[in-house]
matplotlib code that plots the C-alpha trace (Angstrom):
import matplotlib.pyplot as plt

x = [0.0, 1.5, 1.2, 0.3, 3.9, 4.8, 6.8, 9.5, 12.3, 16.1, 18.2, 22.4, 21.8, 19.5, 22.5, 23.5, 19.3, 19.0, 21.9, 20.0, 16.8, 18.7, 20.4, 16.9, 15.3, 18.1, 18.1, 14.5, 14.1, 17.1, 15.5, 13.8, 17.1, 20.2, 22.8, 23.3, 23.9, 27.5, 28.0, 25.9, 26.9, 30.7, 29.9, 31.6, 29.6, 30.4, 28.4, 25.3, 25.8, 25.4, 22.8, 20.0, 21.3, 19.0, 20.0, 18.6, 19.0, 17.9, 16.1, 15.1, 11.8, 11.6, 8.4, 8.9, 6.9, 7.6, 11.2, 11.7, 12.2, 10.3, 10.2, 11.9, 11.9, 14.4, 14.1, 17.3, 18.3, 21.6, 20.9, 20.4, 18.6, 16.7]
y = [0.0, 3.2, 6.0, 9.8, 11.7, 13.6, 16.7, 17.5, 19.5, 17.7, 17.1, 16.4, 12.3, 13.0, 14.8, 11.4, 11.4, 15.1, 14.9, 11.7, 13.8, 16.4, 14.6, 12.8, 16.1, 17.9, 14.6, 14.7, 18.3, 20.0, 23.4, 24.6, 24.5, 27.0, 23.9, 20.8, 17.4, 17.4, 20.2, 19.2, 15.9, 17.2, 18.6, 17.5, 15.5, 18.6, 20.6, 18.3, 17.8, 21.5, 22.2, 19.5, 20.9, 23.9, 27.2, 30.2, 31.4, 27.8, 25.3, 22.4, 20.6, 17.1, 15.2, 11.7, 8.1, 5.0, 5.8, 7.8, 11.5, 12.7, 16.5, 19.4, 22.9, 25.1, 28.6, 30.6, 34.1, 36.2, 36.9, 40.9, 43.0, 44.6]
z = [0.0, -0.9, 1.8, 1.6, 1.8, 5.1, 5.0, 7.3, 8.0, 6.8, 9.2, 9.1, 8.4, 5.4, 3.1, 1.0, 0.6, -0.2, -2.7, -4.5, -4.9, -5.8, -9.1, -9.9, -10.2, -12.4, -14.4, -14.9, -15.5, -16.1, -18.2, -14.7, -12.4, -13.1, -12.0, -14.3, -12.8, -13.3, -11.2, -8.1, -8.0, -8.1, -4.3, -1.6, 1.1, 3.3, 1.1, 1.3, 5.2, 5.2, 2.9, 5.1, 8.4, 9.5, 10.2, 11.1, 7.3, 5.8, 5.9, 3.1, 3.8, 2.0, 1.4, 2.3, 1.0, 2.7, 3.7, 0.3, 0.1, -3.4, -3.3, -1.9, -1.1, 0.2, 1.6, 2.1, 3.1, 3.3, 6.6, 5.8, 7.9, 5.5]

ax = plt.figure().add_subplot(projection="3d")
ax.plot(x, y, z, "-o")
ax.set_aspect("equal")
plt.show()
């Protein structure tokens, strides 16, 4: 039986997750995203460790099916005051 997703705030332990989603989506639609595959997949693990941990200036929510992540959105500012 195939569940309803859940959405949820990443944490450090979903990077190698967040980076899979991350090169299915450019994959599957590269002509809506400014990065190509190549290039995000060239990241270091640091990069995707830091990207899923929240800050006060980010935060990437996954939806989640059965243990799957299958959609993302991330919300990031530069931490100006205006």
């Amino acid at each position: 039986m195939v569940h309803d997703p859940s959405v949820r705030l990443t944490a450090p332990g979903d990077a190698s997750a967040l980076r899979e989603l991350r090169r299915r989506a450019l994959t599957l639609h590269p002509e809506v995203y400014g990065s190509d595959v190549a290039e995000e997949q060239a990241r270091p693990d640091a990069f995707w460790t830091e990207r899923a941990t929240p800050t006060p200036h980010q935060a990437v929510f996954v939806a989640e099916r059965d243990g799957v992540l299958v959609g993302m959105a991330a919300i990031r500012t530069d931490g100006r005051i205006k």
